[in-house]
C-alpha positions in Angstrom: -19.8 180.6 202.8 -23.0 181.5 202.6 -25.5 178.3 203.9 -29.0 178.1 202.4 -31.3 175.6 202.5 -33.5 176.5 200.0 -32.9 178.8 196.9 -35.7 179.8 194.9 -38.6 182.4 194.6 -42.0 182.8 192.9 -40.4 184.2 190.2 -38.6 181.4 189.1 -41.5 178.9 190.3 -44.0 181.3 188.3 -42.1 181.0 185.2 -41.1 176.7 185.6 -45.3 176.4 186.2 -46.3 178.4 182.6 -43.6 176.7 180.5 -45.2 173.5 181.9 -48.2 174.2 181.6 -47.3 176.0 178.0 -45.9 172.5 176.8 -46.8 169.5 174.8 -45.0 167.1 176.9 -42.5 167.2 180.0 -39.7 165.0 179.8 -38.0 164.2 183.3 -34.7 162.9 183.5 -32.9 162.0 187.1 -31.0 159.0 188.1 -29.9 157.6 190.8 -31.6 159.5 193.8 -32.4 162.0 192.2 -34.9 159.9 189.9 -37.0 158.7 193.1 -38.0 162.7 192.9 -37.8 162.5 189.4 -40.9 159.8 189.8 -41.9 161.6 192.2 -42.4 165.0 189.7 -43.9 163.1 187.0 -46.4 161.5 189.8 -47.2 165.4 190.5 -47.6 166.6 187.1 -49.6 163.6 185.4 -51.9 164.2 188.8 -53.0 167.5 187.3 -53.4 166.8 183.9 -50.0 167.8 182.7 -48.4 165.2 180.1 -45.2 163.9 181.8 -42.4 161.6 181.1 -39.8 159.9 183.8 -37.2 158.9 181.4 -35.9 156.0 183.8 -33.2 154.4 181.5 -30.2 156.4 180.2 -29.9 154.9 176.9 -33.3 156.4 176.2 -31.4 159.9 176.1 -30.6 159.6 172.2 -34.5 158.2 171.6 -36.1 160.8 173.7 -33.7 163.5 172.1 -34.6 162.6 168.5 -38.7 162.4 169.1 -38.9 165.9 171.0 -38.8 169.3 169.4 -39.5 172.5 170.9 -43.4 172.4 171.9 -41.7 169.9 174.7 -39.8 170.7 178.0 -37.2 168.9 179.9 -37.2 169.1 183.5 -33.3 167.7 184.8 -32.6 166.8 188.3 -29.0 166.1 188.9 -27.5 167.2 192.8 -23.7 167.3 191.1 -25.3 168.9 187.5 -22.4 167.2 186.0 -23.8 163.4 185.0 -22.5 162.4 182.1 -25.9 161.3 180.4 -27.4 164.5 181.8 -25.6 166.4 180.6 -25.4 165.0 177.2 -29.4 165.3 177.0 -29.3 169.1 178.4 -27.0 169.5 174.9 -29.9 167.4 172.9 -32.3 169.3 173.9 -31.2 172.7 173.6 -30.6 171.7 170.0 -33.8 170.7 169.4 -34.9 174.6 171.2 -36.8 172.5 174.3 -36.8 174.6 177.0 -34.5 173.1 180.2 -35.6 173.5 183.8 -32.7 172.4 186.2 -33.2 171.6 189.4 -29.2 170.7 190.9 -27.2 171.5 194.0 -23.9 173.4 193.4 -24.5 176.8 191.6 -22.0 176.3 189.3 -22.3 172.9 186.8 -22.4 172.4 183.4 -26.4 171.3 183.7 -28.0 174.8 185.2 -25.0 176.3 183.1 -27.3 175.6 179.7 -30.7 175.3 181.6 -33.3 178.5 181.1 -34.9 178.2 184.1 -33.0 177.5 186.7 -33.5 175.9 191.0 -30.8 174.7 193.5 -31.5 172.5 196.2 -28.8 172.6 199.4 -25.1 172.4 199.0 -22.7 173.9 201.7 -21.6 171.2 204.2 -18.5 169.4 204.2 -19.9 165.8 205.2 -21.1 164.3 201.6 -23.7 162.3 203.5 -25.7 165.0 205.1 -25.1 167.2 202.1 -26.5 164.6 200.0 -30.2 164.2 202.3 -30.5 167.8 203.0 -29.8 168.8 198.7 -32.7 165.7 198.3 -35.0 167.5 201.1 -34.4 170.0 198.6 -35.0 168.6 195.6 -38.0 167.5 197.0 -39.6 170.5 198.6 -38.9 172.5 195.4 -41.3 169.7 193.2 -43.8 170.2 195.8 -43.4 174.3 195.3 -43.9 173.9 191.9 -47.2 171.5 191.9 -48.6 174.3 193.8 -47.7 176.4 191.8 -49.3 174.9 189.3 -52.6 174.7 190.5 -52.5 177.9 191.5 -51.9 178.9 187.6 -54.7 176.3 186.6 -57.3 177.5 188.9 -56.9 181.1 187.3 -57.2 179.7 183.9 
């Protein structure tokens, strides 16, 4: 099949940046590897002024869930889209009308499924190992898009 690195565009990046930027607070959820860039994110954001939260513990899901409402965003990073507690808080907080940004590695899993704004990092080779590091390069090079992004948005302001 088809073999991209990288699948995104300004478009998508455009719209992530203004609901960020539109938001009272940015919760980020990733575990695993995917919460190292998850730090990462929330690194980025606070950086520029934006009001983040790395949710680091799982069992915060519920907490987190009942204390935001829809002024808030949720930013997910997941590579399979399918972790159990991830997905649970994807279902929270479309209930409480946040707005879900996904960033995950297969097109088709239950996390980008609900998200509004969707970005996938690498999937396509066989060998879980090099699949896994080039999805993370990925992940990571799409949270670096969107800081830019952001500042470009900021500076126009």
């Amino acid at each position: 099949g088809e073999r991209t690195f990288f699948l995104t565009d300004e478009r998508t990046l455009e719209e992530a940046a203004e609901t960020i930027l539109r938001s009272r607070l940015i919760y980020i959820f990733g575990v695993g590897l995917s919460g190292q860039i998850a730090a990462m994110l929330e690194n980025l954001l606070l950086k520029q002024g934006v009001k983040a939260l790395f949710v680091r513990d799982g069992n915060n899901i519920a907490t987190i869930a009942d204390t935001g409402n829809a002024e808030d965003a949720v930013i997910l990073l997941s590579l399979s889209g399918q972790t159990k507690k991830m997905v649970e808080m994807a279902q929270k907080s479309k209930i409480k009308g946040m707005k879900l940004i996904s960033i995950t590695a297969f097109t088709d899993n239950e996390i980008q499924a609900m998200a509004d704004i969707r970005f996938y990092s690498y999937a396509g080779i066989s060998d879980t190992q090099t699949n896994d590091t080039l999805s993370r390069l990925g992940m990571h090079l799409i949270i670096c898009l969107l800081s830019e992004k952001l500042k470009e948005l900021r500076q126009k302001q």
